[in-house]
C-alpha positions in Angstrom: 159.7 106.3 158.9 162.2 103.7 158.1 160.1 101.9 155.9 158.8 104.6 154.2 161.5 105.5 153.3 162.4 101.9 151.9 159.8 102.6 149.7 160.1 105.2 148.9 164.0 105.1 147.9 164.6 108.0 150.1 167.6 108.1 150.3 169.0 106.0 147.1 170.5 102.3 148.4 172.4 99.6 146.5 169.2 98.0 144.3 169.6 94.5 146.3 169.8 96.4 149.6 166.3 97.8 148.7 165.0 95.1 147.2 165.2 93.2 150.4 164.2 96.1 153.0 161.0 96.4 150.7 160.3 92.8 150.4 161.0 92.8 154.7 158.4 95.4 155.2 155.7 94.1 153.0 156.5 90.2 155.0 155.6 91.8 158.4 152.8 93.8 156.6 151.5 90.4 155.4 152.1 88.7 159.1 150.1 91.9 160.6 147.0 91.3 158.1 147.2 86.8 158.7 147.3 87.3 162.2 144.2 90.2 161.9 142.6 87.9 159.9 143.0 84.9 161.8 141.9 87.3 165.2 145.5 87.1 166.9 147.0 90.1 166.6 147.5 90.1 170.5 150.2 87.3 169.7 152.2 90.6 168.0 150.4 93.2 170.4 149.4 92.1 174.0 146.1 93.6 174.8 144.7 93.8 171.6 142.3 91.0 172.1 138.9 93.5 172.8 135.8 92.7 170.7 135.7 96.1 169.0 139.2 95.7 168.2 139.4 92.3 166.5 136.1 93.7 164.9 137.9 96.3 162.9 141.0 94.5 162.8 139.1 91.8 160.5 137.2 94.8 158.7 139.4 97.5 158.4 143.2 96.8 159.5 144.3 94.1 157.7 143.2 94.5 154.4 144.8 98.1 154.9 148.1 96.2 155.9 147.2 93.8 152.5 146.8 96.8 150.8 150.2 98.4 151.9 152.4 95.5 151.4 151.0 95.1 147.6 152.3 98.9 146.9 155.2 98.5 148.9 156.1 95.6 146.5 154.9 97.6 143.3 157.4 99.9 144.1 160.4 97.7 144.4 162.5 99.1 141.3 163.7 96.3 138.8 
C-alpha cells in the first residue's frame, strides 16, 4: 500500500521525497525480477525454490516486476 501510494502521490510529498520513494520501489522491483531471472528468488523468499515456482517466476513474475518498476518510474513527476 505504501508504495502505491508513492506512485501514486497519494498523499502529495515534497517532490525529492517522492522522487526517491519511487526510484526505491522500482530498485527492489528490479532486484525481485534479476533475482527471478537469474532463478534465486529463495535468496529474498526462503522456500521459493520449487520447480513450478521458478518456472513462472522466469515466465511470468519478473517481467511483471520489470513491468512495474518501468511505470513506477514513468510516474515520477519532474
Amino acid at each position: 500500500i505504501a508504495a502505491a501510494a508513492l506512485v501514486a502521490a497519494v498523499p502529495a510529498l515534497p517532490r525529492r521525497m517522492q522522487r526517491v520513494g519511487v526510484s526505491g520501489v522500482a530498485t527492489v522491483l528490479v532486484a525481485c525480477a534479476t533475482l527471478g531471472f537469474a532463478g534465486r528468488t529463495d535468496l529474498a523468499s526462503p522456500g521459493s525454490s520449487s520447480t513450478r515456482f521458478r518456472r513462472l517466476d522466469r515466465r511470468v513474475y519478473s517481467p511483471l516486476c520489470i513491468a512495474l518498476a518501468a511505470g513506477a518510474l514513468s510516474s515520477r513527476r519532474v
